[in-house]
N, C-alpha and C positions, 0 to 999 in steps of 0.2 A: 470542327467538321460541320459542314451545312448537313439541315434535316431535309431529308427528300423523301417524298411517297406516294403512291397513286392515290386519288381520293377511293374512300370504301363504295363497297355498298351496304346495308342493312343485311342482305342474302349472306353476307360473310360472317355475321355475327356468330359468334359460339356460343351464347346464351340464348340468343333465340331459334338453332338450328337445337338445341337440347333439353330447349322448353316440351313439353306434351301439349303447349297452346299452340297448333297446330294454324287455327285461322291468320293469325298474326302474319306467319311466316309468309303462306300462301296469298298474300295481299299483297307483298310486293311484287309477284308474278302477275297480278293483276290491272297493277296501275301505278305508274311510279313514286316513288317516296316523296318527289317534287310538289306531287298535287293530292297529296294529303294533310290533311289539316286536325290536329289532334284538340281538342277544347277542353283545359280541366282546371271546371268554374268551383271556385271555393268560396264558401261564406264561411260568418262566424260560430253559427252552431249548424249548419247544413251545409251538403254537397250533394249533386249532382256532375257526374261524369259521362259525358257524351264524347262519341268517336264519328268523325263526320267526314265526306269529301268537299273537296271544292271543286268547285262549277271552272273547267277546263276542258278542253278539247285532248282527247288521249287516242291512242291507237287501240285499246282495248274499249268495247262499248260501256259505257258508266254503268249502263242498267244492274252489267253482269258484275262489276264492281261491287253498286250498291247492295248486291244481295250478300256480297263477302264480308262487306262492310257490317250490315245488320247481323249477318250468326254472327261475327268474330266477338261483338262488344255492344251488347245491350245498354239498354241506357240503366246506369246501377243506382238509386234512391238511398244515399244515404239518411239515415233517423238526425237526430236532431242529437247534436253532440258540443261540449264545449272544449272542443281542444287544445288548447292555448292553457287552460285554467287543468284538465289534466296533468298536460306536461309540467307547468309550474310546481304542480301539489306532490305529482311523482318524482322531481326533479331533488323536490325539498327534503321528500322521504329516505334516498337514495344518498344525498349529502350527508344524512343527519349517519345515518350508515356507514358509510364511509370514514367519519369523523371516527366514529366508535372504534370500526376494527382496526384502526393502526392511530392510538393514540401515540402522544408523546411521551419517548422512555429513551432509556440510554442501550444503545448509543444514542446520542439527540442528534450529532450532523447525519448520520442516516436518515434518521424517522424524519428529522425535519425535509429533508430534502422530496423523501418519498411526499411527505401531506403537501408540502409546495407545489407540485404539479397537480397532483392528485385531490387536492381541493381548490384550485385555480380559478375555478368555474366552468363553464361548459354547457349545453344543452341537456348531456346526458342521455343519448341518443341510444347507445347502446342499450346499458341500465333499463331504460324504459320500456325499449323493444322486449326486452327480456319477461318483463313484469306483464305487459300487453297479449303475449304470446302465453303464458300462464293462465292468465286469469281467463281469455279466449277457450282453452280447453275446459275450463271448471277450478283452476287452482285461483289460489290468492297471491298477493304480495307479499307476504311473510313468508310463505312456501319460494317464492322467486330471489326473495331478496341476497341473500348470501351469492348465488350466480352473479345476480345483476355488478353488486357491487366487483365479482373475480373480474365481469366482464370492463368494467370501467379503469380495474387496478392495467389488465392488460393491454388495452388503448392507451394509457397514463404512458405505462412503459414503451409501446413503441412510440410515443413520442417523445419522448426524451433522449431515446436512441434514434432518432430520426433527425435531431436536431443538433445532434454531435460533428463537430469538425470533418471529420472522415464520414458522414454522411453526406445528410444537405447542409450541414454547418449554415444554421438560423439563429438567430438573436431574438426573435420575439415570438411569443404562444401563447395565446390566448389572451393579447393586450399587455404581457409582462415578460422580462426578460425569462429566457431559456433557462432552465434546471444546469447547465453544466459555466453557463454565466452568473448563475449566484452562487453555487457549490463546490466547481469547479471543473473538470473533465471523470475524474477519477468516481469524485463520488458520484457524478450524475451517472455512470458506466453500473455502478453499484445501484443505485436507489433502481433504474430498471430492474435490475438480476431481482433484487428484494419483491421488489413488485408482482416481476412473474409467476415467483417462487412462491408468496404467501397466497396469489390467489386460487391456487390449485388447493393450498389447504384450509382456507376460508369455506370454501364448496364443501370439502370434505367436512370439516369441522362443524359446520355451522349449521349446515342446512336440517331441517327436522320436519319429521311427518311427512317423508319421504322412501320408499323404500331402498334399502341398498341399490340394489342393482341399477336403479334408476338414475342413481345417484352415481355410481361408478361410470353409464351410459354416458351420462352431462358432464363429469372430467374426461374420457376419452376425446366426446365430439370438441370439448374446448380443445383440447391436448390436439388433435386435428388442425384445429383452424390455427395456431401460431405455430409449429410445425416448419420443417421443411418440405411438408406438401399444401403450405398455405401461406402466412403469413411474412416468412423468411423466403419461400420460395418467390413469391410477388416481391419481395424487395430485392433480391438479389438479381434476378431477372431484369429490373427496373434502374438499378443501377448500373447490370452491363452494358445495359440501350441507352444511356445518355450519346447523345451526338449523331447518331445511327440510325438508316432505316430499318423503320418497325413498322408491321402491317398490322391492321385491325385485330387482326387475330393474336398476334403478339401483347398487343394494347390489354385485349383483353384478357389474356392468361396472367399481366400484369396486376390488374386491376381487380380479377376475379377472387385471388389470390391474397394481394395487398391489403385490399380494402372490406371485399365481401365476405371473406370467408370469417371474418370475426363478425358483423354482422349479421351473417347467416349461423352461428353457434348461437348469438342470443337470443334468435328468434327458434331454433332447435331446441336449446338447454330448459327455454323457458315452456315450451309446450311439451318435452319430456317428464321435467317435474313435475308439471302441471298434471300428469297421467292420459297424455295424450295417447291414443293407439298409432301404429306404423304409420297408416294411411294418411293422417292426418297432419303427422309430423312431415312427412314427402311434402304435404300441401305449402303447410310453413316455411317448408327449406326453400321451396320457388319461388314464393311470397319475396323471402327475403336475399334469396340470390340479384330477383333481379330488384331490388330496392339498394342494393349494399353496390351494381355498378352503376346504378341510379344518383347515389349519392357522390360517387368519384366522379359521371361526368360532371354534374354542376359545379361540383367540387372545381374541376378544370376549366368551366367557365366565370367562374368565379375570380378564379387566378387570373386572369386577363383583364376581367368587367368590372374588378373593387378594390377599392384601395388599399393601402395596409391597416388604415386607421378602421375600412369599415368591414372587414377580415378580422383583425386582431392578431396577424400573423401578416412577417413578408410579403406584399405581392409581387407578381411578376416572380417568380423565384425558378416557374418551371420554361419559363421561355429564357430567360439568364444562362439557367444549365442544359438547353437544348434537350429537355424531356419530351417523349413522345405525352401530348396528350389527347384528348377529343376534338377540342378548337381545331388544332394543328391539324388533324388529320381529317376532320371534316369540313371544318370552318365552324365559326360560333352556330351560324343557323340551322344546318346540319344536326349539328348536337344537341339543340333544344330538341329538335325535333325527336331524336332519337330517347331524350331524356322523358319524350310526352309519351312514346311508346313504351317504357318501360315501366312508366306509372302505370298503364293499362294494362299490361301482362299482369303486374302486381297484385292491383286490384281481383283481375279474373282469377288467381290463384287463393281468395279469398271467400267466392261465389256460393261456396257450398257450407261455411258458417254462419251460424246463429248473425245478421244481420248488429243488431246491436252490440252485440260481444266483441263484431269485429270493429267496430266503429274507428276506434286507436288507432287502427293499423292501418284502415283504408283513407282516416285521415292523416295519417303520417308521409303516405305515399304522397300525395299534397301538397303536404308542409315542405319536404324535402325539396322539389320540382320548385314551388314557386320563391326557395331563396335564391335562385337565378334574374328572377324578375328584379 
């Protein structure tokens, strides 16, 4: 069945009609999304984030623009950070993790199957986040680690179940054949279930210098994000909309679901333990809401823009199966664009931390955004 849709607008978004960033929203009432031009200049150990217009002729007077423009998004001064060399070193920390709490034992086709995916390699994105958000409130890495790694076991698993015949039925992840092409269907079905199942009790088990309840808190919100009010509910949803018109808003109940809400547990779980208070955890969850649909749309344009070889993964996979994605419903340029606005909510969601402390996060938002480029 052909995909058909009206192109959106930004006004329709559900992430940002539910943001408290209020300037954002009220900007495209101002001047259209056409003749905005979003700037997010990244060095190696510094950033500067500028939100800017471009010199257009509009129905709405610029002047009054430019003053939207200025409250919505100050110009933010990031410190001097080496992020690349972060994530490498947290990245390390977090494998070596990993390796430990599910060594090799018998069964071996089990355990092997699960460490197959599960030490595959990868960015480590979540994990990180997790650790970032921690150490952000006052916690450390040792305090975070046990989450980070439940949160890696849990991504491991849906992608193993994602790549299953009756899913997306994929042949390559992460540059290597699929868990259920080395192990076979059955066990790869297994090694998820094992996955899910140990990382709830890794949290519980592991974690120390925590109080209970805190600790009860961060298995709930995980027990939340893969859920059938999160992570099952974005997939199932996204699988009944193959072929089908889907509106922006469908996209994103998708996507919010699919992709962010495990996202948005990392960056929750990690500033819970950490001993963060309510207020500040709300800060993190919007941080990380909108970084986690941040990451699905590049994600989407990605699928279109790079090959399998420079992916490590199928491309083209979601226009093969006629998925609704960003591209489609915006066009690629649309979507950048959309994807530069949600760097800047992210960031503003961060405004009111220790500047240094945030450093990780505000460059993460960044990192994210420019693997499009």
């Amino acid at each position: 069945m052909a995909f058909s849709a009206a192109i959106p607008t930004y006004e329709n978004s559900l992430l940002l009609k539910k943001s408290s960033f209020n300037g954002l929203r009220n900007l495209y009432k101002a001047i259209p999304c056409s003749h905005l031009k979003f700037l997010v200049l990244m060095k190696t150990k510094a950033a500067t984030l500028v939100v800017s217009a471009s010199s257009s002729s509009v129905a709405q007077p610029l002047e009054e623009a430019q003053e939207s423009i200025n409250d919505m998004s100050p110009k933010i001064h990031l410190p001097e950070f080496p992020f690349q060399e972060y994530m490498a070193t947290k990245a390390k920390h977090v494998n070596k993790a990993l390796d430990e709490a599910i060594p090799q034992q018998h069964p071996l086709k089990i355990h092997d199957a699960m460490r197959y995916s599960l030490l595959a390699g990868g960015k480590r994105v979540r994990p990180v986040l997790c650790i970032a958000a921690c150490e952000l409130v006052g916690g450390d890495e040792a305090t975070a680690m046990p989450a980070a790694c439940a949160m890696e076991m849990i991504h491991t698993m849906s992608l193993i179940h994602d790549d299953l015949p009756c899913m997306d039925n994929d042949d390559l992840r992460r540059g290597k054949p699929t868990n259920h092409k080395m192990f076979g269907e059955e066990t790869a079905i297994l090694a998820g279930d094992a996955l899910l199942s140990f990382s709830f009790e890794h949290v519980a088990r592991a974690t120390k210098n925590v109080s209970p309840d805190r600790v009860v808190r961060a298995i709930a919100e995980l027990g939340s994000a893969v859920g059938a009010a999160g992570l099952v509910a974005g997939q199932i949803v996204d699988i009944e909309s193959e072929g089908k018109q889907v509106s922006l808003k469908d996209l994103e109940y998708i996507h919010i679901n699919k992709t962010s809400k495990l996202l948005e547990a990392a960056v929750v779980c990690g500033a819970i333990l950490g001993g963060a208070d309510d207020e500040n955890i709300e800060r993190v969850r919007k941080y990380a809401r909108c970084i986690g649909l941040l990451f699905q749309v590049v994600d989407d344009i990605l699928d279109v823009t790079k090959s399998s070889e420079e992916l490590g993964k199928t491309a083209g996979k979601d226009l093969i199966s006629d998925k609704a994605t960003y591209p489609k419903l915006m066009g690629i340029d649309e979507a950048k664009k959309f994807a530069a606005k949600l760097v800047d909510q992210a960031n503003q969601e961060l405004a009111s931390f220790d500047a240094a402390k945030a450093a990780p996060l505000y460059h993460f938002a960044n990192y994210i955004a420019s693997r499009q480029n």
